[in-house]
C-alpha positions, -999 to 999 in steps of 0.1 A, spaced: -776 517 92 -780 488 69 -772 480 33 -784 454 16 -774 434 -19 -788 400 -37 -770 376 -60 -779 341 -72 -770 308 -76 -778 273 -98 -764 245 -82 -769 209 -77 -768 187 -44 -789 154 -28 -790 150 6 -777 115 19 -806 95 29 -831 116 27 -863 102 17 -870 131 -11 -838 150 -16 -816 124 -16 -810 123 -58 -795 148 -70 -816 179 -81 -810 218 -84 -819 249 -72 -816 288 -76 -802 301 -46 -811 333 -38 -783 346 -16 -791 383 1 -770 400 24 -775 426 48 -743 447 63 -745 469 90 -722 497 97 -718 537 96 -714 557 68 -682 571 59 -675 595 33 -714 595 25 -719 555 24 -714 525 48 -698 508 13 -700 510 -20 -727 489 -37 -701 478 -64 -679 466 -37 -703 446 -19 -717 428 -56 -678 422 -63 -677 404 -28 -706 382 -33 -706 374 -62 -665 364 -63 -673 342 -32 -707 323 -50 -684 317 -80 -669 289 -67 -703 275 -62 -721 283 -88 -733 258 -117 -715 228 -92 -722 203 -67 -722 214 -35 -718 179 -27 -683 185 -37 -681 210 -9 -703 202 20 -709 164 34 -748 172 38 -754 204 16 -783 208 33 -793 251 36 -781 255 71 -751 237 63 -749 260 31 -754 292 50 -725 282 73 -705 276 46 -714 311 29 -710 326 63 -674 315 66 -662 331 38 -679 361 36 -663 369 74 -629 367 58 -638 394 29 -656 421 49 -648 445 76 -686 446 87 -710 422 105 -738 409 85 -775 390 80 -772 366 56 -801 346 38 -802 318 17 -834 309 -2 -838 278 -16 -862 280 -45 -892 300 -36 -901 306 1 -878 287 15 -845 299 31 -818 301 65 -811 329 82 -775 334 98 -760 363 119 -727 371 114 -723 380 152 -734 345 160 -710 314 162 
């Protein structure tokens, strides 16, 4: 069974050389995660829980330059970067997407690298 949640972002970044992105703009980040695991006591986890989680872990991001954080804050690289984290706050294995502004986004597996 899967639960799902979705938090956002504002933050800045360029891309190094990059023909377009490479000044520094912004973006809502549109961050949705997907856990997968059984339900005990009625639920897999508690929705509160799982917003507490996210959102503690996109505060350090949020309204910054994730310049500061990542060499080439490109979406992957930010998705990686989420990914990390995330691992070491929950006990289940999860889909993680980052969009990008509209339409846009990465996908990452939890069970994956």
């Amino acid at each position: 069974m899967k639960l799902g949640y979705i938090e956002y972002m504002d933050c800045a970044h360029y891309l190094p050389g990059h023909p377009k992105c490479g000044t520094l703009h912004g973006h809502t980040y549109k961050v949705e995660i997907v856990i997968e695991g059984e339900k005990k006591n009625g639920m897999i986890m508690d929705f509160g829980d799982l917003k507490l989680v996210l959102k503690e872990v996109l505060a350090e991001y949020d309204h910054r330059s994730l310049n500061d954080f990542l060499d080439y804050p490109s979406v992957e690289n930010i998705a990686e970067m989420l990914q990390a984290k995330l691992k070491n706050r929950l006990a289940f294995p999860f889909l993680l997407r980052v969009w990008e502004g509209e339409g846009k986004w990465c996908e990452i597996d939890s069970r994956e690298g």
